[in-house]
C-alpha positions in Angstrom: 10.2 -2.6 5.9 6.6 -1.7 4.5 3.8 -3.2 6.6 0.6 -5.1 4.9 -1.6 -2.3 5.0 1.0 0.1 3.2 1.5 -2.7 0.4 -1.6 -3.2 -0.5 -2.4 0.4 -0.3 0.7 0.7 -3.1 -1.2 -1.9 -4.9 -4.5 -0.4 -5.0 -2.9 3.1 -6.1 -0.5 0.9 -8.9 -4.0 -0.3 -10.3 -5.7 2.8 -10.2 -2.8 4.3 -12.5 -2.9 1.6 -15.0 -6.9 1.6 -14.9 -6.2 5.6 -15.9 -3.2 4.6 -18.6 -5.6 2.4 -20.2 -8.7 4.8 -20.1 -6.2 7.3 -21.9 -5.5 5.2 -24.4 -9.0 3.8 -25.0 -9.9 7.4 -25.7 -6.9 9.0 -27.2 -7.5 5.7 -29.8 -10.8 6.2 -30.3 -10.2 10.3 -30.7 -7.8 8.9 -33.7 -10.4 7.4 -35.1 -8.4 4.3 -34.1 -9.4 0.6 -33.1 -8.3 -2.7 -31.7 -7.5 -4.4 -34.5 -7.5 -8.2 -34.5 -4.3 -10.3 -35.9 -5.1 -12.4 -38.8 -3.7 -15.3 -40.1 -1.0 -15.9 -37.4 -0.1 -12.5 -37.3 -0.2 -10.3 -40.7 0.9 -7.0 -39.0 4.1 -6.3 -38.4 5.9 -4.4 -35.7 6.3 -1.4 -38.6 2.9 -0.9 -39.1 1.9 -1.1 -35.5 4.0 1.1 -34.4 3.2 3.6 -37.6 -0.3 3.8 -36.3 0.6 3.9 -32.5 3.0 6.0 -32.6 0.7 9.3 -33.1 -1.2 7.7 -30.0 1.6 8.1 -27.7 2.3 11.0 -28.9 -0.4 12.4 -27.8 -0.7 10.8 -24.6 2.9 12.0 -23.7 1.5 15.2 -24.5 -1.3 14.9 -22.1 0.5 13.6 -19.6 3.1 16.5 -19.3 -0.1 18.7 -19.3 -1.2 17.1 -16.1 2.3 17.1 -14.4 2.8 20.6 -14.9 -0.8 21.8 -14.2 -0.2 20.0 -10.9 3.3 21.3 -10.3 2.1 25.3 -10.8 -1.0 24.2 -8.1 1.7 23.0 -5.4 3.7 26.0 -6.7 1.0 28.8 -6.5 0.0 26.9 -3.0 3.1 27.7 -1.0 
C-alpha cells in the first residue's frame, strides 16, 4: 500500500502532466491559428464541427507526442 508522501508525489507529477497537455494544446491551437471559441445561443456548435476543427489539433499533438517518446526511448537506448 502507497504511503502519503508517495501519493501526493503521484499527484503532483499527475498535475504537472496535465499542466504540459494543456500548454500543448494552448500552443498547438494557437499555431493553427485556432481559438477558444465561446458557445452561443445555448450551444450553436455541434459535435461535427468541433471535432472538424479539433481534429487537425490532435493530430498534431499525437504527432508531437510520439516525437518525445521516441527521442527519449533512443536516449535510454544510446545510454546503456
Amino acid at each position: 500500500m502507497k504511503g502519503v508522501r508517495s501519493l501526493a508525489r503521484d499527484f503532483e507529477n499527475e498535475k504537472r502532466i496535465q499542466d504540459g497537455m494543456n500548454q500543448m494544446k494552448k500552443q498547438v491551437s494557437t499555431e493553427f491559428g485556432m481559438e477558444e471559441k465561446p458557445i452561443l445561443n445555448g450551444g450553436e456548435r455541434t459535435s461535427k464541427s468541433i471535432g472538424e476543427e479539433a481534429g487537425p489539433v490532435g493530430g498534431e499533438i499525437t504527432k508531437r507526442l510520439i516525437e518525445i517518446a521516441q527521442n527519449e526511448l533512443s536516449k535510454n537506448y544510446n545510454n546503456k
